[in-house]
Each structure stands twice: as C-alpha cells, then as structure tokens.
C-alpha positions as CSV (number, residue, x, y, z in Angstrom):
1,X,95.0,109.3,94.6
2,X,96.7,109.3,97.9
3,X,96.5,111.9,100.3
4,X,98.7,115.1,99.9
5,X,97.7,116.9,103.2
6,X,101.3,118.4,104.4
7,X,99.9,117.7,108.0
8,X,99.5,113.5,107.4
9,X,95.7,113.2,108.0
10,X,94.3,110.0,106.7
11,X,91.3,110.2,104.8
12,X,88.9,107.3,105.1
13,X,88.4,104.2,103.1
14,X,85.3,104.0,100.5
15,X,83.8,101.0,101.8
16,X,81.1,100.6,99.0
17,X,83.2,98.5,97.7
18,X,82.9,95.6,100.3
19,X,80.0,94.0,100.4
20,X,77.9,94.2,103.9
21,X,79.8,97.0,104.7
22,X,77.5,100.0,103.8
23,X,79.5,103.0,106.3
24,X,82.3,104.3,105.9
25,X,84.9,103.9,109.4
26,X,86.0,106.3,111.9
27,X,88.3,108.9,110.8
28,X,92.0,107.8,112.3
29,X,94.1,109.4,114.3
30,X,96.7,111.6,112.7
31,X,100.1,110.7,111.5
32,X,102.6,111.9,113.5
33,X,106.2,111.5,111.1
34,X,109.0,109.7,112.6
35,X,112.4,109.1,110.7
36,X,113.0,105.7,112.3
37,X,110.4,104.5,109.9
38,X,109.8,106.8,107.2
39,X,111.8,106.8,104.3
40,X,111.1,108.3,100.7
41,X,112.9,105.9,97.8
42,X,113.8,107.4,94.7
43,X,111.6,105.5,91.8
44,X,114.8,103.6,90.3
45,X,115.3,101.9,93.8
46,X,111.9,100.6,94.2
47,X,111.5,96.5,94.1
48,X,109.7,95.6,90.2
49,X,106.1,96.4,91.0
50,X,105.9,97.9,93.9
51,X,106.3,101.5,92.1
52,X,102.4,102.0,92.9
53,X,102.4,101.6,96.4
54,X,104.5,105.0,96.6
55,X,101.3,106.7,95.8
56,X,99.2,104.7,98.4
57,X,98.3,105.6,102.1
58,X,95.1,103.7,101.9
59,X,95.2,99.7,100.8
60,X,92.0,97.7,101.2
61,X,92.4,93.8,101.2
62,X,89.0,91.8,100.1
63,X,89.4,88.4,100.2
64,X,87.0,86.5,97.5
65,X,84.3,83.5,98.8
66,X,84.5,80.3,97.8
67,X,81.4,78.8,96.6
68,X,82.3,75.4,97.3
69,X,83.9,76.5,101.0
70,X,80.2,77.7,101.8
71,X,78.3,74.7,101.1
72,X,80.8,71.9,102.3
73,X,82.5,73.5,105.1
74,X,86.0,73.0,104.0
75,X,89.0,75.3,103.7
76,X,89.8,76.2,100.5
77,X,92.9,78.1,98.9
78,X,92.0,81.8,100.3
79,X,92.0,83.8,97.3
80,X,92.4,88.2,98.0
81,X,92.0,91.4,95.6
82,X,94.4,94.0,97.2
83,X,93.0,97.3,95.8
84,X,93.3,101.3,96.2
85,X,90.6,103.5,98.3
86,X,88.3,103.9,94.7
87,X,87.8,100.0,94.4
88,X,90.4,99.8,91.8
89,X,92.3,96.0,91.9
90,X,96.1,96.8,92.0
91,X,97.0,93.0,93.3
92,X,96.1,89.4,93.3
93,X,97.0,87.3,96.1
94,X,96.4,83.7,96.3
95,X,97.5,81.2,99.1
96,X,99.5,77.9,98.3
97,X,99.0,75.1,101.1
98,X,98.6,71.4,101.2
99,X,94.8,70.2,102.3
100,X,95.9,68.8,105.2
101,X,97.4,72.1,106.5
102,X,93.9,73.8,105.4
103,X,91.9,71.5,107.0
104,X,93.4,70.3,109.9
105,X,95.9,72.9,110.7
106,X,94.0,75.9,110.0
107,X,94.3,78.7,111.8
108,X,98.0,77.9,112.5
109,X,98.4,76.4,109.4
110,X,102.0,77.0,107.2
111,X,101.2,79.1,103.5
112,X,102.5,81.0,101.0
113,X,100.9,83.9,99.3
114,X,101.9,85.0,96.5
115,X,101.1,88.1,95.2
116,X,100.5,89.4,91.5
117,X,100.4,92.6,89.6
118,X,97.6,92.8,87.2
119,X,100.3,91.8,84.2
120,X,100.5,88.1,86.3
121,X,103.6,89.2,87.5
122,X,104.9,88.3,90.7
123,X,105.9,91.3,92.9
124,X,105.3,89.5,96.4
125,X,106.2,86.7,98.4
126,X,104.8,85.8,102.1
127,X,106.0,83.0,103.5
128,X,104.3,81.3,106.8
129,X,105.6,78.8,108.9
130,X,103.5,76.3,110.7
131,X,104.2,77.5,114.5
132,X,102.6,77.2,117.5
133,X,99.9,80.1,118.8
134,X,99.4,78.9,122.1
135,X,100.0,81.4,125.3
136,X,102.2,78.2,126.9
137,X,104.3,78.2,124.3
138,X,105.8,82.5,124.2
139,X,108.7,81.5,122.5
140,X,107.4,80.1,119.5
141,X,104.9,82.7,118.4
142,X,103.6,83.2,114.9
143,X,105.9,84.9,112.0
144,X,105.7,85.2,108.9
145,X,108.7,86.4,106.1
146,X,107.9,88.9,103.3
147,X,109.9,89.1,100.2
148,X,110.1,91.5,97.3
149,X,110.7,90.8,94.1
150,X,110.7,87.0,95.1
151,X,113.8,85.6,96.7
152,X,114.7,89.2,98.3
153,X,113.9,89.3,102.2
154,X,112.3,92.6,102.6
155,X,111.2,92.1,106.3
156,X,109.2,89.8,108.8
157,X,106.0,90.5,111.0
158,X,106.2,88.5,114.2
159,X,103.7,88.0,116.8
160,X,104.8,89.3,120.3
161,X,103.4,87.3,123.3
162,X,100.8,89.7,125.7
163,X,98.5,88.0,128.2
164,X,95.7,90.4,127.0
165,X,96.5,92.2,123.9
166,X,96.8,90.7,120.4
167,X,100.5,92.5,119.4
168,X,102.9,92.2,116.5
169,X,106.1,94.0,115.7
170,X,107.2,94.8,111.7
171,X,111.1,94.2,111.2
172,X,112.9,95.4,108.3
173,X,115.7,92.8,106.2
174,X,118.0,92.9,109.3
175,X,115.7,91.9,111.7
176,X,115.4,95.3,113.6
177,X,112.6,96.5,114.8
178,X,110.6,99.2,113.1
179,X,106.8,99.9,114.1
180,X,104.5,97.8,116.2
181,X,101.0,96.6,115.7
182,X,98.5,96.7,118.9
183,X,95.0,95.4,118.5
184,X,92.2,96.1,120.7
185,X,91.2,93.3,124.0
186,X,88.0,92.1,122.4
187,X,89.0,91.3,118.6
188,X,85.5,89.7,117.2
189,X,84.0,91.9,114.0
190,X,80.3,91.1,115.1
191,X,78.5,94.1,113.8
192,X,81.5,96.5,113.9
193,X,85.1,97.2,113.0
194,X,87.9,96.1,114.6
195,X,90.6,98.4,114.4
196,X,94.9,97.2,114.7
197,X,96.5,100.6,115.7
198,X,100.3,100.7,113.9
199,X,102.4,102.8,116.0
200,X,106.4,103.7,116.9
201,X,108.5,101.1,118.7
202,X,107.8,103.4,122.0
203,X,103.6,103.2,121.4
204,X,103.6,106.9,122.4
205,X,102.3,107.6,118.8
206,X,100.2,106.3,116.1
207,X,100.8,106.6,112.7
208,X,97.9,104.4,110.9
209,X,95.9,101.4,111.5
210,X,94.8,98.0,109.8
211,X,91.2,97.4,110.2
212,X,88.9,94.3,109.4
213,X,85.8,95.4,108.2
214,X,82.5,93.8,109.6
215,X,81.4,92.0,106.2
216,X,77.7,91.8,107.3
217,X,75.7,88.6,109.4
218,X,75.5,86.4,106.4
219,X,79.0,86.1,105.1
220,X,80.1,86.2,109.3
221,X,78.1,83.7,110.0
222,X,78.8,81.4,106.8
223,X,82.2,82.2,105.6
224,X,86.0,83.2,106.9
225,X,85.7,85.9,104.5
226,X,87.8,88.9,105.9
227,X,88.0,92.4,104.4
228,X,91.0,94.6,105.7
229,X,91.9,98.0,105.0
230,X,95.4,99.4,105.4
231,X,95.5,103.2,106.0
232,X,99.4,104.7,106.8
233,X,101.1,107.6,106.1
234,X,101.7,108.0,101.9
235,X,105.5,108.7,102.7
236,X,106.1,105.7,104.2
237,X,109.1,103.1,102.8
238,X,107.4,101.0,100.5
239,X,108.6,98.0,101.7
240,X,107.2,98.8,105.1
241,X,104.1,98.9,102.8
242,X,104.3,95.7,101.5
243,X,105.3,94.2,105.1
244,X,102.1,94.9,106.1
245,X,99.7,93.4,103.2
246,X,101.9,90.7,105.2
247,X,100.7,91.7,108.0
248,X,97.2,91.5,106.7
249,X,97.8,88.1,106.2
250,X,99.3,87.2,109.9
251,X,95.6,89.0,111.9
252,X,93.3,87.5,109.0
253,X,94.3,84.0,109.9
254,X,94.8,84.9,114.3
255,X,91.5,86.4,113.7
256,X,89.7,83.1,112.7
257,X,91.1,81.4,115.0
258,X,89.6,83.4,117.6
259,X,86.0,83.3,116.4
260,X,86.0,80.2,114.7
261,X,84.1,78.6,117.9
262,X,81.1,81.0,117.2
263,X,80.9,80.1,113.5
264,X,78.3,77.6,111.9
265,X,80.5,74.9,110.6
C-alpha cells in the first residue's frame, strides 16, 4: 500500500526483488506539495487502467534479460515488469522496433512500448522518435510521446540540452511544462545507484526521484539490463504517473548510451 504520511515522506523501495541489488536505497528527500502539479482525479475520470496507480507513490521498473542477447551480443526487443514496492507485477511493457533500429541505431534508436495490465489489456502507449542526442545538435534533443488509453496524448518527456547535466522536462497534453527531471554529473551505476531528482519547474524543491538500481557486476558487465524505481508523492495526477514510466523509458535508453563503451560486447 502506498504511503499515507499527511507530511509526504517516501518510504523506500524493497529492493529484494531485483536481483544483484541486496540494500535497500537512501531514504529521499521529502515531498514538498505544489498545486501546479498535483492533482487528485475522482475514480470515474481516470484513463481504463490506470485506476491503480492512484494508490502508488513507489513504481519499480525491472526490465527482463534475454538469454539469446547475452550469448550473441545483439539487441533484442527489451521486455519490462512494472511492479508495486512488495514485488507484485501490475504492468507488462514490451518494445516494438525494427532490427535495424535495434542494432544499429541503438541508443537513439525510434520504439514503441506498449504497456499491458495483467488482463493483456492495453493501458499505455510510448511512442519514440528516432532523434538526434548529440550536444551539436540542442535543437533536436530526445522526446518521447505518452498516451493513455491508446490514441489519447496524455503528455511528452523531452530532453533539455545542458553542457553538464543530464535534464528532462515532463509536459502535460498541451505541451506546458509541469516538473523537471535533473540527474546527477557522473550517471554510470557501477557499484551504486544513480539517483534522477524530479523537482518543480523553479528546481527550488524536490518532490521524488527516479533511480536506476546497480543490478550487480555480472548482469553490468554482460547485459543492458536496467532496474528503475519511481518514488513520487501518492497524490500526484496519475497521468503525471504514467508520464514518467515514460520517463523511465527516455534515461534507460540515454543511460546505455553512456556506458555502452565500458561494456563487454
């Protein structure tokens, strides 16, 4: 069950659930509730599926290894569990590309996740581009679209251009600005978390954060494999919620493109 605390702490994410990832992470900072982002939907307005995520401050992304990725050293369709904090599946993501995309695109590669309930129903829709992530380019940064039920633009997470700092901003259906994503200078997971602070559009406060989990030496060293966990505030607008399993999506694949240098391929 999600956090009732009338003060907005976040309790911490049950790792024992990912493999390789024995300790529990730091306790975050608390929320501190703003109205230009919070925003409590009565049930009967909620997009089909998404009813559960009103419950949820804490989302944990583990995406599944591919046997045959490990031993060829191809790119394979990613496949993800999206569960709660006990370990409990709630969604199935899986990635639809062509091979050449996967292969010789990748990280920048165009996709489309879709995302099931545990019925098979379709509840989400992230849609990827192929764009350009190079710092000579600021214009053309990464984005990615985010609908809910499919066909219904809920919002877009879009990478902002920083000479240092990996940073995104979340924008609702209209294209406004609602919360921004600031990760840290040095972004590799080797033996530790790496944590994405979510704060207001002024960055004065922070009001969760997306980390990816160190998955231990063998699957860094072998695999992409990525496990994320989502912690924000339990009040917030559920599509802000689902915006940013998007957002999940958007650092999982920056990420690799950072560290694939240092990876045994």
């Amino acid at each position: 069950m999600a956090s009732q605390d009338p003060q907005g702490q976040i309790n911490k994410i049950f790792q024992d659930y990912l493999p390789g990832s024995p300790d529990l992470p730091s306790q975050s900072k608390p929320i501190e509730p703003t109205e230009a982002w919070k925003h409590v939907q009565p049930p009967h307005s909620l997009p089909p599926g998404l009813e559960y995520l009103s419950q949820l401050d804490q989302i944990i992304i583990h995406q599944q290894v591919e046997l045959l990725e490990v031993i060829l050293g191809t790119e394979t369709c990613s496949k993800y569990e999206i569960k709660n904090h006990l370990g409990q599946r709630v969604y199935f993501a899986m990635e639809e590309n062509g091979c050449f995309d996967r292969n010789f695109c990748s990280p920048i590669r165009s996709f489309t996740i879709r995302i099931t309930d545990n019925t098979g129903r379709e509840v989400i829709t992230v849609n990827r581009p192929l764009r350009c992530n190079s710092c000579w380019f600021p214009c053309y940064m990464q984005e990615l679209e985010v609908q809910s039920p499919p066909g219904t633009i809920v919002g877009y997470v879009v990478q902002n251009w920083d000479p240092l700092l990996p940073k995104f901003t979340i924008l609702n259906e209209s294209k406004e600005d609602v919360l921004k994503i600031i990760g840290p200078y040095a972004t590799c997971s080797c033996f530790g978390d790496v944590d994405f602070e979510v704060k207001t559009l002024n960055e004065m406060s922070t009001i969760g954060k997306i980390s990816k989990y160190w998955s231990g030496f063998v699957n860094d060293v072998f695999t992409n494999a990525a496990n994320f966990g989502i912690q924000v505030p339990v009040d917030l607008d559920v599509k802000i919620k689902a915006i940013m399993i998007g957002a999940c999506f958007l650092i999982v694949s920056t990420q690799n493109q950072r560290e694939k240098p240092s990876q045994a391929r």
